[in-house]
N, CA, C and O atoms as CSV, one atom per row, in Angstrom:
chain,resi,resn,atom,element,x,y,z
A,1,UNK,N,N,0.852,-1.179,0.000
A,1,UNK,CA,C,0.000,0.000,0.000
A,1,UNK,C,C,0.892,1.234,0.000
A,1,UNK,O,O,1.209,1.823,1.034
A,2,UNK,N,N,1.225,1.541,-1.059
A,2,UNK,CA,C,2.286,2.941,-1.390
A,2,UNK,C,C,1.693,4.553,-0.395
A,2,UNK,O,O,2.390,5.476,0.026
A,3,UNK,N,N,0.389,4.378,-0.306
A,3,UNK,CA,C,-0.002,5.973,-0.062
A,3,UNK,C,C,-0.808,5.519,1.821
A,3,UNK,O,O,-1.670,6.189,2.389
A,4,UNK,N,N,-0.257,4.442,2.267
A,4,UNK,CA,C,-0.902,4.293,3.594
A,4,UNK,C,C,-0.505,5.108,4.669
A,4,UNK,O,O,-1.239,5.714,5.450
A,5,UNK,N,N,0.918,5.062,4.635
A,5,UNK,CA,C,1.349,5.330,5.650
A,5,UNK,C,C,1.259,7.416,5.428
A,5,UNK,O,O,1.096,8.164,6.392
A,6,UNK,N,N,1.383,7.806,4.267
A,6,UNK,CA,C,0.730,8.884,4.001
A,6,UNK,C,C,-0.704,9.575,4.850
A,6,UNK,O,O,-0.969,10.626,5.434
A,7,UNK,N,N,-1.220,8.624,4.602
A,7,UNK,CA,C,-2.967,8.702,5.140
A,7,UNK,C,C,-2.446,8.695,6.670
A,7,UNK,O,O,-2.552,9.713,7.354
A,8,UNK,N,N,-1.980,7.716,7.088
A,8,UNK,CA,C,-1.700,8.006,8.360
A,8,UNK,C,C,-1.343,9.206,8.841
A,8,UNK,O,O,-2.010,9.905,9.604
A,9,UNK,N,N,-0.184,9.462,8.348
A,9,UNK,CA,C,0.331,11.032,8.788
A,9,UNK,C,C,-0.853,12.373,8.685
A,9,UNK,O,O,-0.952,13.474,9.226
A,10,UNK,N,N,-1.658,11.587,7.671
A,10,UNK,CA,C,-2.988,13.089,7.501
A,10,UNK,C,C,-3.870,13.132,8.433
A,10,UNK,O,O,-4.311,14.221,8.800
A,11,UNK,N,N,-4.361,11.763,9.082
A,11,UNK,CA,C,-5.065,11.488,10.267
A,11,UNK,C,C,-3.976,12.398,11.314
A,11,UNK,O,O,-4.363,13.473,11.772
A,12,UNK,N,N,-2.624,11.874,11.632
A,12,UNK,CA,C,-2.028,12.841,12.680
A,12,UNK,C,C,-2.122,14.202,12.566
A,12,UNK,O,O,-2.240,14.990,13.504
A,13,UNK,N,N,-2.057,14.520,11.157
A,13,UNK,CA,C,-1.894,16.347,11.063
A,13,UNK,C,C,-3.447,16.864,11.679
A,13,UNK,O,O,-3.544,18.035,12.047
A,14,UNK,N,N,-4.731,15.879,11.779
A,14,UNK,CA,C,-6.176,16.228,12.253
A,14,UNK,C,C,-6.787,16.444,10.878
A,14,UNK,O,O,-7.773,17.178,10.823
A,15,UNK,N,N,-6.300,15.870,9.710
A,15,UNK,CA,C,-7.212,15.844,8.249
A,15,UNK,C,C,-8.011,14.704,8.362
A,15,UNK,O,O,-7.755,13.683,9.002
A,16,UNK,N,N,-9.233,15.018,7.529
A,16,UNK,CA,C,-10.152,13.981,8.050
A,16,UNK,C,C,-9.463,12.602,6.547
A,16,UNK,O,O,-9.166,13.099,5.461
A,17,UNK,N,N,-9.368,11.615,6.661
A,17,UNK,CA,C,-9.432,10.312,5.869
A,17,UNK,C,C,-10.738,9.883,5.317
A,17,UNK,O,O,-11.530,9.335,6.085
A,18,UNK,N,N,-11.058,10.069,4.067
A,18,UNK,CA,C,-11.895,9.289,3.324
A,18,UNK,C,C,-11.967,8.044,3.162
A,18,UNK,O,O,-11.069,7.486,2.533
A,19,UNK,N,N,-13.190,7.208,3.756
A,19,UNK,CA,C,-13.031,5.872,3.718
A,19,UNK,C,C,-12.797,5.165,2.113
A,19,UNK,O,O,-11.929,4.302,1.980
A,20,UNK,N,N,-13.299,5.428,1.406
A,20,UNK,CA,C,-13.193,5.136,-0.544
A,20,UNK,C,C,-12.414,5.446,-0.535
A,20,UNK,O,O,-11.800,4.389,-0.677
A,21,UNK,N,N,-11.592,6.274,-0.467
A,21,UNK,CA,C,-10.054,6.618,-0.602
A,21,UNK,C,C,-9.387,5.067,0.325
A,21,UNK,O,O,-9.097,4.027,-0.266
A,22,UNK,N,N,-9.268,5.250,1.729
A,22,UNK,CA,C,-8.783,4.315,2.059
A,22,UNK,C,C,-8.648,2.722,1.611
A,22,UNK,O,O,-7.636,2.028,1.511
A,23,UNK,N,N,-10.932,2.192,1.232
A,23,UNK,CA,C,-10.819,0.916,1.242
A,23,UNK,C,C,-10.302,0.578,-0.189
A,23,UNK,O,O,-9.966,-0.600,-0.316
A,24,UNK,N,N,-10.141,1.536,-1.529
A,24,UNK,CA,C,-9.239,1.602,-2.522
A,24,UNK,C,C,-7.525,0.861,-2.827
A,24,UNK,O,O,-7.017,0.020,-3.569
A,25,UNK,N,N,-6.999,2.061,-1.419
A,25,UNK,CA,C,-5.699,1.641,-1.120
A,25,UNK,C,C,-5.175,0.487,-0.409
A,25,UNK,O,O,-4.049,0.008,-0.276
A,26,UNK,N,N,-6.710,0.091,0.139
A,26,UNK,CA,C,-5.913,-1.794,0.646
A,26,UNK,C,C,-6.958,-2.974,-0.103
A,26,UNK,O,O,-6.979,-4.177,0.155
A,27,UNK,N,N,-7.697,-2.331,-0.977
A,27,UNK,CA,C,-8.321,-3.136,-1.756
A,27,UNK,C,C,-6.918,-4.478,-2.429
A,27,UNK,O,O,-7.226,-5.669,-2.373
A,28,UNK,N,N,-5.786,-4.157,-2.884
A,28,UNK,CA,C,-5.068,-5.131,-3.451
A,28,UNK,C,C,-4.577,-6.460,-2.701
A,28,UNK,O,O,-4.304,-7.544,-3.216
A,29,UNK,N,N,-4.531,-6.036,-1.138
A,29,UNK,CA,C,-4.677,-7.000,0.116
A,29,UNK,C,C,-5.208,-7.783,-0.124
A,29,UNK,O,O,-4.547,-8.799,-0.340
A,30,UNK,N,N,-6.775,-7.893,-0.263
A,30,UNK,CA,C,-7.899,-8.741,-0.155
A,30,UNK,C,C,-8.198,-9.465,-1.037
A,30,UNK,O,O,-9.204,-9.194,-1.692
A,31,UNK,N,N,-7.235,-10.900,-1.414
A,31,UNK,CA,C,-7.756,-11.519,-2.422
A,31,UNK,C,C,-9.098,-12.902,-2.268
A,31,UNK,O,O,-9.624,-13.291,-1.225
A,32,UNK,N,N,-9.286,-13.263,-3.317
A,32,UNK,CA,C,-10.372,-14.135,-3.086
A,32,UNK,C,C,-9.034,-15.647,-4.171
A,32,UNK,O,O,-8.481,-15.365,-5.234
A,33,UNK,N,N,-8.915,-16.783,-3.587
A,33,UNK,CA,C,-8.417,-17.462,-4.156
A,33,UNK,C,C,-9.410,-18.319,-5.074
A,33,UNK,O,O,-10.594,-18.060,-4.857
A,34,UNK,N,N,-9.177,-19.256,-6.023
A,34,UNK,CA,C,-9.694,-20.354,-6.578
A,34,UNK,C,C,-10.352,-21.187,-6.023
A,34,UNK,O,O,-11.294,-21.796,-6.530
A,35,UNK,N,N,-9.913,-21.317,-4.867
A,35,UNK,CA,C,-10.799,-22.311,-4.139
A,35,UNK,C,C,-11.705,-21.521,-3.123
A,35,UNK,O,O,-12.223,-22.025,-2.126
A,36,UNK,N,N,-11.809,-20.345,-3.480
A,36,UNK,CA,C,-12.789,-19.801,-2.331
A,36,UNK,C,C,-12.466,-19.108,-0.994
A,36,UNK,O,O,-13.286,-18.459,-0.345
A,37,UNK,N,N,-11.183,-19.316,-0.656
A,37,UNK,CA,C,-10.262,-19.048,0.715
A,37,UNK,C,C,-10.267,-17.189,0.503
A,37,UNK,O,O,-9.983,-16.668,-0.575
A,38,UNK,N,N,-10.544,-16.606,1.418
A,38,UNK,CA,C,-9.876,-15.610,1.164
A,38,UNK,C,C,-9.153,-14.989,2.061
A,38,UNK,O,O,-9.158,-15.472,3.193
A,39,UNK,N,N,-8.434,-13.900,1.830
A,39,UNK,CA,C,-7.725,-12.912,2.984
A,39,UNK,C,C,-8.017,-12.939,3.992
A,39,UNK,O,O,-9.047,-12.294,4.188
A,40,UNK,N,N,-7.331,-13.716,5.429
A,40,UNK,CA,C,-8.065,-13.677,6.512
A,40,UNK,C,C,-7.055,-13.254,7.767
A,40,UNK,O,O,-7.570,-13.089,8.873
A,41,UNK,N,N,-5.852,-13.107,7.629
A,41,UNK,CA,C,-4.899,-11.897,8.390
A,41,UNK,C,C,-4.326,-11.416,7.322
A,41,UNK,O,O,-4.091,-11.934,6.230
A,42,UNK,N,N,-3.965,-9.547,8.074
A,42,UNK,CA,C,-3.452,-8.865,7.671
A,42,UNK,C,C,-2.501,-8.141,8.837
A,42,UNK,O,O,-2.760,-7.534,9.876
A,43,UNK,N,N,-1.032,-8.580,8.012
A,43,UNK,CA,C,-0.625,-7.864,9.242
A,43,UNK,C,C,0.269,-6.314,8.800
A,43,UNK,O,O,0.858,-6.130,7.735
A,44,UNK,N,N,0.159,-5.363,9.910
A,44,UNK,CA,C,0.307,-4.229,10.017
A,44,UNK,C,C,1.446,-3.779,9.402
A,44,UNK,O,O,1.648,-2.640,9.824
A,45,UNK,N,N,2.326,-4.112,8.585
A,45,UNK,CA,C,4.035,-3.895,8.627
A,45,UNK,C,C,4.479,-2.582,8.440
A,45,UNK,O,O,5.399,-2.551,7.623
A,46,UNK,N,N,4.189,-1.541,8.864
A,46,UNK,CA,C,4.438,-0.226,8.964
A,46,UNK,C,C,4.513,0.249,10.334
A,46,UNK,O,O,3.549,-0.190,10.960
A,47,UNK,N,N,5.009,0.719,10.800
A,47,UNK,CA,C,4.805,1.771,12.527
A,47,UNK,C,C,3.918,3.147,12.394
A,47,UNK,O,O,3.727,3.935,13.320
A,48,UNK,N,N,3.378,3.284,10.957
A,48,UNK,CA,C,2.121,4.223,10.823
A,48,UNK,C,C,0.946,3.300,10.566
A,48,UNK,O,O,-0.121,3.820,10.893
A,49,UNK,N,N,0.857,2.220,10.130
A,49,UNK,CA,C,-0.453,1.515,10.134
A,49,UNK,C,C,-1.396,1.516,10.940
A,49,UNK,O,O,-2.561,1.874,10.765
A,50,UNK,N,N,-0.583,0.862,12.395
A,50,UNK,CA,C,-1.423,1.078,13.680
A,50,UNK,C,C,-1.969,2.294,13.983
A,50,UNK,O,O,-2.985,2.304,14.678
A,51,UNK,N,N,-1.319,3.702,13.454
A,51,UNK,CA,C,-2.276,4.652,13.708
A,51,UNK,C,C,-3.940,4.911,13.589
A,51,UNK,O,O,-4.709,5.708,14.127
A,52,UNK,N,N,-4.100,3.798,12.580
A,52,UNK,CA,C,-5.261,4.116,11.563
A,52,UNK,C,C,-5.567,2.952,11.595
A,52,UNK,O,O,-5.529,2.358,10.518
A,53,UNK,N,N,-6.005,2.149,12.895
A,53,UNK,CA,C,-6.221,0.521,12.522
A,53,UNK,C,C,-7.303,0.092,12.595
A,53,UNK,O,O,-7.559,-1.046,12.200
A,54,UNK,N,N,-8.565,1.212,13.324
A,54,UNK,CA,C,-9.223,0.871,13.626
A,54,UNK,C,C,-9.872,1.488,12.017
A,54,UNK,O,O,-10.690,0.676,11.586
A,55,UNK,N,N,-9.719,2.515,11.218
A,55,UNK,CA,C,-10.441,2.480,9.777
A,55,UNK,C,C,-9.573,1.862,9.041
A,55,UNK,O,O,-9.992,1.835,7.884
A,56,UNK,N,N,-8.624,1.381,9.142
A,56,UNK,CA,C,-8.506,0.023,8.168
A,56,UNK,C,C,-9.600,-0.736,8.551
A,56,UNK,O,O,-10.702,-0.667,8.006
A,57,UNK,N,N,-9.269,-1.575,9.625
A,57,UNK,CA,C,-10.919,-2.690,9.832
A,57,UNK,C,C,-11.856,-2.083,9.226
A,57,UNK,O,O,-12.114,-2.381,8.059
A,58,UNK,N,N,-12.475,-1.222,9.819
A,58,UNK,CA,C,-13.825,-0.596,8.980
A,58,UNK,C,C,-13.623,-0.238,7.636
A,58,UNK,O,O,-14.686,0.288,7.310
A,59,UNK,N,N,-13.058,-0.227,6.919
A,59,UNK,CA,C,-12.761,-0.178,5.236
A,59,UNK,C,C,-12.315,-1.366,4.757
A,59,UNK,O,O,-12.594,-1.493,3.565
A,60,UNK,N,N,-11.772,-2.218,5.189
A,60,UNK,CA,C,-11.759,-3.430,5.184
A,60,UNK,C,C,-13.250,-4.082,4.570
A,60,UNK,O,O,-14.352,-3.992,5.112
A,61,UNK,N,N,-12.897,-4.803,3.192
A,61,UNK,CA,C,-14.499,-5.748,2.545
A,61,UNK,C,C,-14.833,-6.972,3.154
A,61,UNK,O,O,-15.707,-7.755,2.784
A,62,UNK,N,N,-13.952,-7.097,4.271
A,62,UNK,CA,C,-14.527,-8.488,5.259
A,62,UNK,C,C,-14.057,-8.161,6.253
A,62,UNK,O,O,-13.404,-7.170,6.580
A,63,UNK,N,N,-14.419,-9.081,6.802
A,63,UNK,CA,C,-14.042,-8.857,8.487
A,63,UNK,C,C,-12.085,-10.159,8.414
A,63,UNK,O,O,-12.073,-11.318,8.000
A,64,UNK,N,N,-10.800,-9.367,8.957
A,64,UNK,CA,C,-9.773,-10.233,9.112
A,64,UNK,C,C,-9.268,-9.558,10.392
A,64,UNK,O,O,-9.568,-8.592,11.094
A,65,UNK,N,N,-8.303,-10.595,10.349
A,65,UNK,CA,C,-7.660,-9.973,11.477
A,65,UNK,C,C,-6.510,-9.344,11.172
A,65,UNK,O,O,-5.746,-9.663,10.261
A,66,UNK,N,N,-6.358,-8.291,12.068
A,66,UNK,CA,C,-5.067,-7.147,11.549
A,66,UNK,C,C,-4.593,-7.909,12.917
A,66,UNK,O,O,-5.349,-8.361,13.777
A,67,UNK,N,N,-3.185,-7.944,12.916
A,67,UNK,CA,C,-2.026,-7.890,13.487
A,67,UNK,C,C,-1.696,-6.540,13.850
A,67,UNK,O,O,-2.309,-5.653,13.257
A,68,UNK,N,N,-0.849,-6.220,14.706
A,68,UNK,CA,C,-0.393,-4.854,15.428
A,68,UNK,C,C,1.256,-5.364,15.831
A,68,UNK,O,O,1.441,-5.771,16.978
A,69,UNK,N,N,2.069,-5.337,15.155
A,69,UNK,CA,C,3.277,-5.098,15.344
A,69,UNK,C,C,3.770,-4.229,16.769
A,69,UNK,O,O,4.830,-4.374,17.378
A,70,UNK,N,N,2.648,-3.290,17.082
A,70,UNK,CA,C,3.563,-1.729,17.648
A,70,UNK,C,C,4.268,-2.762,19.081
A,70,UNK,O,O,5.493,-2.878,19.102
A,71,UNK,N,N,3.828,-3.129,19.674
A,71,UNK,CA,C,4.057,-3.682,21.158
A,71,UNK,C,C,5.848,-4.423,20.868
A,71,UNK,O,O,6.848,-4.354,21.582
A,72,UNK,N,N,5.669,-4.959,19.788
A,72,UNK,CA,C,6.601,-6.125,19.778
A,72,UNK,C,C,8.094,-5.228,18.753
A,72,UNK,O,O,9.037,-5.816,18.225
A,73,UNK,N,N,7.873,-3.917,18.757
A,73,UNK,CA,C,8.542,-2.927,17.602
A,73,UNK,C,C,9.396,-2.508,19.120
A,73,UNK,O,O,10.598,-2.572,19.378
A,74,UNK,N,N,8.285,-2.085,19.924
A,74,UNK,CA,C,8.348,-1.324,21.189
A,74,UNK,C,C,9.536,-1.625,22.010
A,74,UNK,O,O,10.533,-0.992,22.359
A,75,UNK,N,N,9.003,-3.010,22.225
A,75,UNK,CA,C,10.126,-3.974,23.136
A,75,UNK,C,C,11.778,-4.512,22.415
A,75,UNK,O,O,12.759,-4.802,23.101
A,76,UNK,N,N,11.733,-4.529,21.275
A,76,UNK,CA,C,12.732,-4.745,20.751
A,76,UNK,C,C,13.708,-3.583,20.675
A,76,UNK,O,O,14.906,-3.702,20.933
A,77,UNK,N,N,13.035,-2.286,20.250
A,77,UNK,CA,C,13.723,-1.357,20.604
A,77,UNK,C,C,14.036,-1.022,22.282
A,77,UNK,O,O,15.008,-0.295,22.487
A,78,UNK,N,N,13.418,-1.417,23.246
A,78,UNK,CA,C,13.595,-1.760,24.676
A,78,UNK,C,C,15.281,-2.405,25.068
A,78,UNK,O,O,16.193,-1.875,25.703
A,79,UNK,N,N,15.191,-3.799,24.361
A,79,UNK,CA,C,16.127,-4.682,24.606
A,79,UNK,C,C,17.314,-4.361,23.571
A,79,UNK,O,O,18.376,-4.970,23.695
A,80,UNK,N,N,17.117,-3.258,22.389
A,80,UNK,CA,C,18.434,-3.228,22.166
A,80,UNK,C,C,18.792,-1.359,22.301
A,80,UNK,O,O,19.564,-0.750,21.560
A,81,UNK,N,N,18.275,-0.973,23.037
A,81,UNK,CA,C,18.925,-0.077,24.199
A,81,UNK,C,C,19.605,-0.124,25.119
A,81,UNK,O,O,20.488,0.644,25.500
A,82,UNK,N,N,19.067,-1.411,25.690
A,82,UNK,CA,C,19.754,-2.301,27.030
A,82,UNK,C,C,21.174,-2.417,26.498
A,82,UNK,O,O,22.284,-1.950,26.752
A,83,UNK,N,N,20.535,-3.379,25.521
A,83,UNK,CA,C,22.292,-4.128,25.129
A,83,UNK,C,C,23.248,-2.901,25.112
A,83,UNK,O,O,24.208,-2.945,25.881
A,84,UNK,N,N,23.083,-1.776,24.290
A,84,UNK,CA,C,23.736,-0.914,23.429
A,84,UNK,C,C,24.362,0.338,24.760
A,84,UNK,O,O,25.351,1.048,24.581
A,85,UNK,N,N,23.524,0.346,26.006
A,85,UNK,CA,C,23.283,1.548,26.825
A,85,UNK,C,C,23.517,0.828,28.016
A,85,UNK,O,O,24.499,1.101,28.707
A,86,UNK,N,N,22.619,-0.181,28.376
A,86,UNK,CA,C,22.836,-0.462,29.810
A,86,UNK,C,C,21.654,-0.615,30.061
A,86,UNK,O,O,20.784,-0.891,29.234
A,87,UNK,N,N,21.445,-0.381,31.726
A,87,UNK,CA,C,19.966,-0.218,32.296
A,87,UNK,C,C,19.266,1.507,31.967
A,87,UNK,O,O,19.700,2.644,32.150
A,88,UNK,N,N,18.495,1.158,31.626
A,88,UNK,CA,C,17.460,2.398,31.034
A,88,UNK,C,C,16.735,3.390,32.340
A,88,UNK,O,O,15.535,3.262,32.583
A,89,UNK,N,N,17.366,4.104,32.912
A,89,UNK,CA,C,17.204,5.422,33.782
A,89,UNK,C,C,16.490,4.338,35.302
A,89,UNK,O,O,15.330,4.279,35.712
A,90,UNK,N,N,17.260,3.898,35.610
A,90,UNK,CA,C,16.852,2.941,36.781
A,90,UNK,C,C,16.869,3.619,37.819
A,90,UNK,O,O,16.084,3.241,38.688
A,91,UNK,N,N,17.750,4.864,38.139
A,91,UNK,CA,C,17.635,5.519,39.349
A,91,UNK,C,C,16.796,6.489,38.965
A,91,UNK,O,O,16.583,7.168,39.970
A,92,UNK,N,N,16.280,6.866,38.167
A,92,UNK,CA,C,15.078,7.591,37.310
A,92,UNK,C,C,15.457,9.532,37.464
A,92,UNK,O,O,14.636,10.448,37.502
A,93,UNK,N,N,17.069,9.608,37.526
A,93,UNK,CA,C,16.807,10.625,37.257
A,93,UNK,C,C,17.647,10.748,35.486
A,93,UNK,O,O,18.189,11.713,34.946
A,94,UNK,N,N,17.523,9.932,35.206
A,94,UNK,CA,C,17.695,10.063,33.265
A,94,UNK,C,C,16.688,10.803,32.411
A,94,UNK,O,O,15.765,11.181,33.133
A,95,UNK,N,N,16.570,11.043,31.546
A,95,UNK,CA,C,15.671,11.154,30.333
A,95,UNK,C,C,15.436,10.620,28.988
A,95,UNK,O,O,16.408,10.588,28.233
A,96,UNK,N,N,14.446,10.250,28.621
A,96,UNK,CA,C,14.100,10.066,27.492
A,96,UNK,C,C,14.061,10.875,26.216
A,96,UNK,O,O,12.916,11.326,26.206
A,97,UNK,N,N,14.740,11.344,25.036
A,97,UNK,CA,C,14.594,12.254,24.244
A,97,UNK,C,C,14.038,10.976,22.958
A,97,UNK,O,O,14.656,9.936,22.733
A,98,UNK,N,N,12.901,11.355,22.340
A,98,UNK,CA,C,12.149,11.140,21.310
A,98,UNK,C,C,12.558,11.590,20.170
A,98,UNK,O,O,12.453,12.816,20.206
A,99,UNK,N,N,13.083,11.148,18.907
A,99,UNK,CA,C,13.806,11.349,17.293
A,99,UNK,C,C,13.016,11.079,16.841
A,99,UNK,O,O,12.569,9.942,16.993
A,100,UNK,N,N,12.391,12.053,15.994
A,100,UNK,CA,C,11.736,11.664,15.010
A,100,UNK,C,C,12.203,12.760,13.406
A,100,UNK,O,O,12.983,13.712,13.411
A,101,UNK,N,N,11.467,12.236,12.252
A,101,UNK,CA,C,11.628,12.630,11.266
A,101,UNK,C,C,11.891,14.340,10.758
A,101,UNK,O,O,10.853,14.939,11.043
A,102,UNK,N,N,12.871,15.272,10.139
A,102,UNK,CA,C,13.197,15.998,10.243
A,102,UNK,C,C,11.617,17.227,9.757
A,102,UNK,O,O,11.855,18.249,9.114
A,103,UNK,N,N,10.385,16.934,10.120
A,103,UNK,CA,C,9.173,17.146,9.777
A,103,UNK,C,C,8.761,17.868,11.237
A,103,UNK,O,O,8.146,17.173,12.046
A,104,UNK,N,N,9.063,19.124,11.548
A,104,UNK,CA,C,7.994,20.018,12.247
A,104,UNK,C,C,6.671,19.685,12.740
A,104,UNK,O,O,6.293,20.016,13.863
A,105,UNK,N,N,5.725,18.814,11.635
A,105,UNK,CA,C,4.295,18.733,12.236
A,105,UNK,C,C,4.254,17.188,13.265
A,105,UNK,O,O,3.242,16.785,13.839
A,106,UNK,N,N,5.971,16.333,13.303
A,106,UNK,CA,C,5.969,15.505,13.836
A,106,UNK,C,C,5.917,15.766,15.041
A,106,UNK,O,O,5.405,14.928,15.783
A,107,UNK,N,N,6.513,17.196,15.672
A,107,UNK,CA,C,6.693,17.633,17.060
A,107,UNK,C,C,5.627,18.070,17.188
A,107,UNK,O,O,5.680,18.831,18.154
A,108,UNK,N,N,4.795,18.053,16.843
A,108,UNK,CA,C,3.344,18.952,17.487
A,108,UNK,C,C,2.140,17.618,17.801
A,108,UNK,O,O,1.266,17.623,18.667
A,109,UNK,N,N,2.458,16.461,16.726
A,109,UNK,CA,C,1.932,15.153,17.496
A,109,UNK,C,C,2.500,14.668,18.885
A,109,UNK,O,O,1.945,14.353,19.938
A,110,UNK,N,N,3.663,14.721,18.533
A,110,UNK,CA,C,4.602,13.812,19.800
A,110,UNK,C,C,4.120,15.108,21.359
A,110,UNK,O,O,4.117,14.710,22.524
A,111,UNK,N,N,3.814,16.404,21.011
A,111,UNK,CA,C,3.985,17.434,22.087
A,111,UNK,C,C,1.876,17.037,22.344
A,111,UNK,O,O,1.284,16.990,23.423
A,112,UNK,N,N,1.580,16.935,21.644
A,112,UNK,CA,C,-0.303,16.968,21.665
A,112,UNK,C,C,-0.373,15.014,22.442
A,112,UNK,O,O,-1.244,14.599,23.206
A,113,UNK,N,N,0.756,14.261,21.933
A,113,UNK,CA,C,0.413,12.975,22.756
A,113,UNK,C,C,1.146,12.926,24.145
A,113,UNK,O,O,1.183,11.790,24.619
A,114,UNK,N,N,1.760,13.943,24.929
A,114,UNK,CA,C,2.524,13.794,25.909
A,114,UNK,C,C,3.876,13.813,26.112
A,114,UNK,O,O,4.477,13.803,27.186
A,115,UNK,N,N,4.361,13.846,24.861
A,115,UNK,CA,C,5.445,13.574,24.687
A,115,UNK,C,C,6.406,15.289,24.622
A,115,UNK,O,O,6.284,15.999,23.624
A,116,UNK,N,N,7.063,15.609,25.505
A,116,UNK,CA,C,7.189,16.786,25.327
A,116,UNK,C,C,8.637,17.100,24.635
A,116,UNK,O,O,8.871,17.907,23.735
A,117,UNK,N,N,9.525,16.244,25.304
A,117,UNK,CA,C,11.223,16.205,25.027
A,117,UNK,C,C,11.526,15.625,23.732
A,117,UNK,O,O,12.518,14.939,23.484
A,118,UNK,N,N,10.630,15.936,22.946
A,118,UNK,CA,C,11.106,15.924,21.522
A,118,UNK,C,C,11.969,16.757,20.433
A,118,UNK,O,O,11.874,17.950,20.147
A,119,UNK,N,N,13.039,15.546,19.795
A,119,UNK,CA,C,14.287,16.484,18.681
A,119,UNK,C,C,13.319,16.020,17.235
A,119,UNK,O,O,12.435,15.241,16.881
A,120,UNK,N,N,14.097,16.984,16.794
A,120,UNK,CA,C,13.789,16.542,15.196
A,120,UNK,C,C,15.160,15.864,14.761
A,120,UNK,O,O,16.145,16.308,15.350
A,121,UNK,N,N,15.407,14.769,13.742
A,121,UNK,CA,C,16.846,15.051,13.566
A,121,UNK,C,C,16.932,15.573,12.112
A,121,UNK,O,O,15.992,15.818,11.356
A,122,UNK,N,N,17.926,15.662,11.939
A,122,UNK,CA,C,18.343,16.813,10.755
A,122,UNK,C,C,18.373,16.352,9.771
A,122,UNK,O,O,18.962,15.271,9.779
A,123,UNK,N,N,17.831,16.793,8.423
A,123,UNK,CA,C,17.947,16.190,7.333
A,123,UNK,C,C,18.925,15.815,6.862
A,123,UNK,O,O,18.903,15.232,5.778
């Protein structure tokens, strides 16, 4: 799906998502085989998918199951901090700084979800 993770980011900027637009762009997902079987997981493989998972399902032409990567993205980046860093602010006076894409409207999501100690990094 070339223009998903797009849509995602328009949902973050607060643009509304057209469902026909959407169920369009994952229409190629959903096949029906020869024998009748059709598409019955889909999994998420983007870290913008999950933004928008709940109108994927609902644009979705059947009911499947989506997968959610984010938890298991989460923790891996967890455990190779560890490795790379150590123990992760255990006496808790450390901080967390948040990187994201050299995109301005990324800091105004990350600052609107809680996230305040956010960098951009540099193009």
């Amino acid at each position: 799906c070339k223009r998903l993770a797009d849509m995602a980011e328009r949902v973050l900027r607060g643009e509304a998502l057209e469902r026909a637009e959407l169920a369009a762009e994952i229409a190629p997902v959903f096949k029906t085989g020869t024998d009748g079987r059709r598409t019955d997981t889909v999994v998420l493989g983007c870290t913008h998918y999950p933004l928008i998972f709940r109108e994927i399902a609902d644009a979705a032409p059947w009911p499947v199951r989506l997968i959610d990567p984010s938890d298991a993205v989460a923790r891996q980046v967890e455990t190779v901090s560890r490795k790379a860093y150590g123990s992760l602010s255990e006496s808790g006076t450390g901080s967390i700084a948040y990187l994201t894409a050299p995109n301005p409207e990324y800091r105004v999501v990350f600052e609107r979800e809680g996230f305040a100690n956010t960098a951009l990094l540099a193009a």
